[in-house]
N, C-alpha and C positions, 0 to 999 in steps of 0.2 A: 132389405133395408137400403134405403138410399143414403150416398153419399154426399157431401155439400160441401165445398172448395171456399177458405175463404177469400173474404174480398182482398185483391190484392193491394197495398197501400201505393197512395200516391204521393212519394216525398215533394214532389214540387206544386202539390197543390197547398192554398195557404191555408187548408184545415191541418195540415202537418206540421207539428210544434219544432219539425230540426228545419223544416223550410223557412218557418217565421224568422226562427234565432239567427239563421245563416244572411237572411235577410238584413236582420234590424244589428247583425254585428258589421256589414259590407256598410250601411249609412250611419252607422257612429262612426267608422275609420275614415269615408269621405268627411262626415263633417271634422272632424278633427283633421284633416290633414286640409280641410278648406281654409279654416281657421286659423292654420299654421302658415301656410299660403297670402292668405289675408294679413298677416302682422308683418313675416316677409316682406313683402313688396310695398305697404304703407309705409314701413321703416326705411326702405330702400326712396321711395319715392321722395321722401320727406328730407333725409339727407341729399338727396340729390339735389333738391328746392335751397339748402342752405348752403351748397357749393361744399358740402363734406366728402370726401372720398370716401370708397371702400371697397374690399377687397382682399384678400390674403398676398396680393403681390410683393407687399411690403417682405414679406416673409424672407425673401432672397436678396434685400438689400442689408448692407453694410450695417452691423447695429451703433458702432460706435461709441460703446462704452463697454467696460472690464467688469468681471466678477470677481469677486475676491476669493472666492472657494469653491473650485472644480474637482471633479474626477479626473478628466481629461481635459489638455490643452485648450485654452480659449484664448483671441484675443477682440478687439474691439474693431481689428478687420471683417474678423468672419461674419454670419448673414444672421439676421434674425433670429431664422427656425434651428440655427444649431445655440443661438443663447438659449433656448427656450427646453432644448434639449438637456441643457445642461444643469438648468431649474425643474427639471422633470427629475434625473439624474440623484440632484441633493433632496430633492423629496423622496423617492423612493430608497435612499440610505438612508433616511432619518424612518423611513415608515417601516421599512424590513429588520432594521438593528430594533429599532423600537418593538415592535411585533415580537422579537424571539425575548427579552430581557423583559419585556411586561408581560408575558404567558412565566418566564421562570419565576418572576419575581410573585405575580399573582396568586401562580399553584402551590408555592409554599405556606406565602402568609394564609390564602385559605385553608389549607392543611392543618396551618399552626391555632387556625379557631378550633380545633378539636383536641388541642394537645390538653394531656393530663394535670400541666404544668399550670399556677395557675400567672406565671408570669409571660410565661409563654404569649395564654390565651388572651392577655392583658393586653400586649405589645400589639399584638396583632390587632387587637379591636379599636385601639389606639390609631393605628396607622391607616387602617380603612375610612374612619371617621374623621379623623383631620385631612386626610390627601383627596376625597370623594367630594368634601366639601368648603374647600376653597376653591373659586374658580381659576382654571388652567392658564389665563392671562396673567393672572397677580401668579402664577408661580412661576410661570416664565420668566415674568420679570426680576423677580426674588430672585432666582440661579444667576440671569442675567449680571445682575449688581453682586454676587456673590464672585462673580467668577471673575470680572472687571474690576472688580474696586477692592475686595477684603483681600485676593491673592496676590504675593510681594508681584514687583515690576521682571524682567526677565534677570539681566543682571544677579536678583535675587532667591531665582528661582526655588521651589520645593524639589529636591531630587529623590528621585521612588526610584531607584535599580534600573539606571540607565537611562531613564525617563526624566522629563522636566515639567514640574506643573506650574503658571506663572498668572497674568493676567492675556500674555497671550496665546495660552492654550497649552493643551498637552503635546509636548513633542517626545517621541520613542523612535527609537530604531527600525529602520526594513531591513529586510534583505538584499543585498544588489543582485537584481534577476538574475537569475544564468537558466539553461536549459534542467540541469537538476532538480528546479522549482515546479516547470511543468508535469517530468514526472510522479514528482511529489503531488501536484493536485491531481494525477491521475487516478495515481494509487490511494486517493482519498476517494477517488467514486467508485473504484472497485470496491474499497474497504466498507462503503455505504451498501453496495449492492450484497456483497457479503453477510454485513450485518443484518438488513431485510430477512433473505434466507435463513440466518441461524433465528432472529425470533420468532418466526413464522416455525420451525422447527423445533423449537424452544417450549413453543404456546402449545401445538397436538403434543409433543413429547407431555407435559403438564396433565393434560386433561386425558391420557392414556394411563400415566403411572403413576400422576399425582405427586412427582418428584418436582422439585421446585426449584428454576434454574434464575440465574441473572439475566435478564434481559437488558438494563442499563449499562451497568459497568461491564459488563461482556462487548454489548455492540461500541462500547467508545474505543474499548480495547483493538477492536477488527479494525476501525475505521482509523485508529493512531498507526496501529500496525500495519495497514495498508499505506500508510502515508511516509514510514518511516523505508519499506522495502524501496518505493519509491524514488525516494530520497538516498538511498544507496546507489543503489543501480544510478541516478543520476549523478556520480559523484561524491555524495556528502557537501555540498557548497556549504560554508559555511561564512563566509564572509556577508559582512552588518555593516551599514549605514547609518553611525550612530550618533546621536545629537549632541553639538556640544555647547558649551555658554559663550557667545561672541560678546563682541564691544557695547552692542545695542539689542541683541536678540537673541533667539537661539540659533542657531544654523546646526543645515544639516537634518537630516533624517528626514519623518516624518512628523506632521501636526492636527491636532483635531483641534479647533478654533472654537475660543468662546461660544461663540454663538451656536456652534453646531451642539457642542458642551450643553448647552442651557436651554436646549430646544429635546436633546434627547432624554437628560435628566426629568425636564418637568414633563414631559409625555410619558417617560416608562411610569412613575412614581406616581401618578392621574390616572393612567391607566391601567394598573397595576392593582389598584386599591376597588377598583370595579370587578374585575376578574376575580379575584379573592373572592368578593362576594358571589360570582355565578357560583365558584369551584365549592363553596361553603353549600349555596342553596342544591347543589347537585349533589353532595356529599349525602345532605339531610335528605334527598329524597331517595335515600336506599336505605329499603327496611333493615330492621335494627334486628332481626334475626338475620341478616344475614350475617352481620359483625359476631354474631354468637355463635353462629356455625365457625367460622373463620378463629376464632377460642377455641373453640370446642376440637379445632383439628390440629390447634397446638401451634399456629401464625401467630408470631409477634405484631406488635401495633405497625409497623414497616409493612410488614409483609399481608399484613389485615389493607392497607392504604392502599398499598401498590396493587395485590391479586385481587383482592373484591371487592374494593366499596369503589375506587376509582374508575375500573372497567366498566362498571355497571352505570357510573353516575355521568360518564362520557356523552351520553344517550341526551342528557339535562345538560348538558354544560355546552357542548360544542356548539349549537345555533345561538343561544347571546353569546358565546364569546367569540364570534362570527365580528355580532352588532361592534361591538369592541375594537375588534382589529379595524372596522372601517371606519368608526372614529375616530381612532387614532389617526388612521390615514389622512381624513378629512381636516383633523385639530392642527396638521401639521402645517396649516395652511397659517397660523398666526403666529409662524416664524416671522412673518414680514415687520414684527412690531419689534423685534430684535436684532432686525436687519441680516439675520441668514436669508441669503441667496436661494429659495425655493422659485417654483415654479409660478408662484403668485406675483412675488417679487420682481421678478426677471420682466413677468407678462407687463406686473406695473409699470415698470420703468419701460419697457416698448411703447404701449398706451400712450403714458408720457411726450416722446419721442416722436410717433409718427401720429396720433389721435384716434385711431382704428379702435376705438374702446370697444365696439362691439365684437371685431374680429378676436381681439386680444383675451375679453372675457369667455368668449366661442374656445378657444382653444384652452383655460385652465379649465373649464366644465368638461370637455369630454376629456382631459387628461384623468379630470376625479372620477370621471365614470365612466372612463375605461381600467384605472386600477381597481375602483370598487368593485365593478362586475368579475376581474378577473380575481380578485380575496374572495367573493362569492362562489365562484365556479369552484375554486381549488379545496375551501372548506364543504361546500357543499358533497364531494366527492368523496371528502373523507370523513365528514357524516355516516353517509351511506354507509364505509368500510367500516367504521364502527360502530353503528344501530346493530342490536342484540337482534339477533335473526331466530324468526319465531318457525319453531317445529310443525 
């Protein structure tokens, strides 16, 4: 019997379908990057024709004007690219506070569409359906005029336990730094690292013995206790920087500014009323036998939430509430209509200033997308860690 070899293939000839494709994907990325090339330089040509500058050089000149609400030191000395840092700055505190306070606030209210109760279930369907549909401008501005005009003058402050609520903002207490505080945040990332370990030990301990531990209120417990060892060994500092009522203001302490007030309110509570809805549609997509096994082994409705219909519904929730987090990210962009100092606003007023409008809107685009891409990477990753892994 004879043997016969086959023909051996020729990828680079163009009867072979990965030579075409490697082909025709090399001449979509020229034409698309000819095209980008093409608008480039017509834009460039064209301003050059109307005597417009451009350039990012402006960036390290003097901006010459103030922010009114920093993280860190600014003044109207300093250069452009550090205003713009600092509108970077209040966006990513309004998008990261926003982000943890409209996931908590979210997973409850959707939690609470399955409660027994029927007032419960009431409030909550209530809240999804008024806050989902108004749109997010008219609530901005509602907090807005809430927080400006219906709260007394400072003088007349509302006082909450040290705290001052007024029309210009909440002022509370800090701490005056000392090295004991460092420790303190140290022994908070041990105490996280810690807490990792015990629920990951927690979780095999579980599905070994079937004995059923705290994973919440255990790991807040490591990470407080790790904060407070911390906080020994540094000392105990305890000395507060605390607010108190002046002639005209408050003085002293620290303040979260209307605007910043009415920019986080109306995004958590917008945000908040969507995410409910994922946590509800993921809830519904785990079969209803499992809720009966989960009875059947003698779980309370808590512990029915937490061990099995939540873990399982992870899988459905976590990619829209991906889409969610970067909303919020993006919505945070219509601070500018309340006059919070964000990264739009800072850009606007450069724009303004030196006329660079193309440089100026070049840099709040890739600021959106480079925190979008990186809320993507970081959920994405912890997708992955909790996608049910198939035997």
């Amino acid at each position: 019997m004879s043997s016969s070899t086959p023909p051996k293939k020729k990828y680079w000839s163009w009867r072979s379908q990965a030579f075409r494709g490697l082909v025709y994907q090399v001449l979509a990325v020229l034409a698309i990057v000819g095209v980008g090339w093409f608008l480039v330089h017509n834009t460039l040509v064209n301003m050059r024709m109307r005597g417009i500058q451009s350039g990012f050089d402006f960036l390290t000149q003097p901006a010459g004007f103030d922010i009114g609400e920093s993280l860190f030191a600014f003044s109207s000395e300093q250069s452009y690219w550090r205003a713009i840092l600092v509108g970077v700055s209040n966006t990513l505190r309004v998008a990261i506070i926003g982000i943890v306070l409209s996931t908590v606030i979210g997973t409850v209210i959707g939690i609470g569409r399955f409660s027994r109760s029927i007032l419960v279930r009431g409030l909550s369907r209530v809240y999804v359906e008024m806050f989902r549909n108004i749109p997010l401008l008219i609530q901005l501005l509602l907090w807005y005029v809430v927080l400006t005009e219906v709260l007394p003058v400072s003088s007349e402050a509302i006082t909450l336990s040290g705290m001052f609520l007024s029309k210009g903002g909440l002022s509370y207490p800090v701490p005056v730094w000392s090295f004991g505080y460092y420790l303190a945040g140290a022994g908070v990332l041990v105490g996280l690292v810690a807490a990792g370990f015990y629920r990951r030990w927690a979780q095999r301990s579980f599905e070994v013995t079937g004995q059923v531990r705290s994973l919440f209120w255990m790991s807040v417990v490591i990470v407080l206790l790790g904060g407070l060892v911390g906080w020994l060994v540094g000392g105990a500092p305890t000395e507060l920087d605390r607010p108190f009522k002046g002639e005209f203001s408050i003085e002293n302490g620290a303040a979260l500014t209307p605007e910043f007030l009415a920019v986080l309110i109306g995004l958590v509570l917008y945000t908040a009323a969507f995410i409910a809805e994922v946590v509800r549609g993921g809830i519904q997509s785990v079969s209803r036998g499992q809720s009966e096994a989960a009875s059947a082994l003698g779980l309370n409705r808590i512990q029915e939430m937490r061990l099995v219909m939540l873990p399982q519904a992870m899988r459905v929730i976590i990619p829209p509430v991906t889409n969610q987090y970067l909303n919020l990210t993006k919505n945070s962009s219509l601070a500018v209509a309340i006059g919070y100092p964000d990264v739009v606003s800072v850009a606007n007023t450069a724009l303004n200033q030196t006329g660079r409008a193309v440089e100026c809107i070049s840099v709040v685009m890739l600021v959106y997308l480079t925190t979008s891409l990186g809320t993507s990477l970081l959920m994405n990753w912890y997708n992955s860690r909790a996608a049910i892994k198939e035997r």
